[in-house]
C-alpha positions in Angstrom: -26.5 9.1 -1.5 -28.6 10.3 1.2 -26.4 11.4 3.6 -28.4 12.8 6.9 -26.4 11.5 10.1 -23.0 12.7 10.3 -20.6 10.1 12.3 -18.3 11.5 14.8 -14.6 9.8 14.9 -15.3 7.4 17.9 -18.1 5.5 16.2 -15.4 4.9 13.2 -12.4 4.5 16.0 -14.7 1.8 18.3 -14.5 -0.7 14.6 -10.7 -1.0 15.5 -10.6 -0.9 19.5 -10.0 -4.3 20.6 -9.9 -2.9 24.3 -13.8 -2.4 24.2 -15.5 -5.5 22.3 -19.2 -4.3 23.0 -18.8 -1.1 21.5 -16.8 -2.4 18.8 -20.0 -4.7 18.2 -22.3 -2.1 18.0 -19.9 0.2 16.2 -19.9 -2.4 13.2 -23.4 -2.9 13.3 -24.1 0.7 13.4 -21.8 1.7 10.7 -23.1 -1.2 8.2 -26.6 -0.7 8.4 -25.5 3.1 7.7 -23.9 2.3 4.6 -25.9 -0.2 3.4 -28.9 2.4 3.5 -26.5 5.0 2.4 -27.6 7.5 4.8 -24.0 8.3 6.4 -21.7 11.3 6.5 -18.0 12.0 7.3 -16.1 15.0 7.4 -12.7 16.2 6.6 -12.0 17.0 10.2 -13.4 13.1 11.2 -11.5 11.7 8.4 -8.0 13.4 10.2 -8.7 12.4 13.1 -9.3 8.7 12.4 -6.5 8.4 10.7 -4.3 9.9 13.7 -6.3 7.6 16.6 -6.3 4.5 14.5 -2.3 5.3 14.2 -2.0 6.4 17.9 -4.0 2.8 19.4 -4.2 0.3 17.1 -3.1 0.3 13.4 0.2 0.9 11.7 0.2 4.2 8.7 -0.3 1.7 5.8 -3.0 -0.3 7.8 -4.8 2.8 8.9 -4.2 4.3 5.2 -6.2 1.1 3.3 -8.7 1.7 6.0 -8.9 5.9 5.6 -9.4 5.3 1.4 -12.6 2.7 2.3 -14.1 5.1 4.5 -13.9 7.8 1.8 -15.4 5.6 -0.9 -18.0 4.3 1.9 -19.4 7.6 3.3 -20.4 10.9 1.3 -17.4 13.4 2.4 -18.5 16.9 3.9 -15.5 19.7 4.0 -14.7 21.7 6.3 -15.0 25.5 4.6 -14.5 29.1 6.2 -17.9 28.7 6.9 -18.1 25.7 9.1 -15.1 27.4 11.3 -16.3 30.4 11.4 -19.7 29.0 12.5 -17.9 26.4 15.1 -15.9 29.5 16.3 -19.8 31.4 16.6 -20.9 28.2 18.7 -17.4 28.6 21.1 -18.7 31.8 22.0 -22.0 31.3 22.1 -23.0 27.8 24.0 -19.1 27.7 25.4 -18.5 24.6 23.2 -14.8 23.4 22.9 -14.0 23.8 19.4 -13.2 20.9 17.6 -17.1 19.5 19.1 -18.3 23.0 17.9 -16.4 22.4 14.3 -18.4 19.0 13.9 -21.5 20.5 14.9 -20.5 23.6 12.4 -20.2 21.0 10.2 -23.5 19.2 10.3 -25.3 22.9 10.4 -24.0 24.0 7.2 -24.0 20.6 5.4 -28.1 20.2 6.4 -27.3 16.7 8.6 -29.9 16.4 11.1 -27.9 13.9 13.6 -24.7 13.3 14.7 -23.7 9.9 15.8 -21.4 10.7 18.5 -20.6 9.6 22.2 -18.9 13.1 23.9 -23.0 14.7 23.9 -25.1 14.0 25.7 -27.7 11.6 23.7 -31.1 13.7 22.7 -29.4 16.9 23.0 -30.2 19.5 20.2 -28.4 22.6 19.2 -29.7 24.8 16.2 -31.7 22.0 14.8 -28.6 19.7 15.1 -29.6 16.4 17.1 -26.6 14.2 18.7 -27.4 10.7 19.4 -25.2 8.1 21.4 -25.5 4.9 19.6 -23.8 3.0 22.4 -26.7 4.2 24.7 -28.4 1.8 26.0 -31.8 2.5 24.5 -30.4 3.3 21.3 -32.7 1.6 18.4 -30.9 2.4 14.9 -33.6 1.5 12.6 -35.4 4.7 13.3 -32.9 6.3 11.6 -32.4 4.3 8.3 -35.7 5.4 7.3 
């Protein structure tokens, strides 16, 4: 794999979220096309985290489990190391980040992902050659970024 765009939990959440059918949509879309070029990243922090949303809004523990073990075989699986907190805790005190944003960001930084797929940036925004993109943003044209 190829792994360059490193998905934040809501685009994984939004698949499950019967409450928001557009972004569901365009989560699915999004998240295929990813995999099918093989060009998609998750984390051990986003991988936690899905599994307690998913089991907080819409999917019982063995539902949510089935559905935790594909995205582990789907997406290439980045840890979360000293290094990654100790540069997310670097970025807190720095550009006043909450932490757990400043963690996934940490993460992409020392993993070498370009983009993160997320909706809580703002869409464009780069930090230390990190770029986050909204890909329910109106605007938002995916196959630039399967290439």
């Amino acid at each position: 794999m190829n792994a360059r765009i490193l998905l934040d939990t809501n685009v994984l959440v939004y698949v499950y979220d019967t409450s928001a059918p557009l972004k569901r949509s365009l989560a699915r879309s999004t998240l295929g096309a990813l995999a099918e070029a093989g060009v998609g990243a998750v984390s051990t922090q986003v991988l936690s985290e899905f599994f307690s949303a998913t089991t907080r809004q819409t999917l019982n523990p063995q539902e949510a489990l089935i559905e935790l073990q594909h995205q582990v075989q789907v997406w290439t699986v980045l840890q979360v190391t000293t290094e990654v907190i100790l540069t997310a805790a670097r970025a807190v005190r720095d550009h006043r980040l909450n932490f757990w944003d400043a963690q996934l960001w940490a993460i992409a930084k020392v993993h070498g992902q370009a983009t993160i797929f997320s909706e809580d940036f703002n869409s464009g925004f780069t930090l230390g050659g990190v770029r986050f993109i909204n890909p329910f943003e109106p605007g938002f044209h995916l196959p630039k970024f399967l290439s």
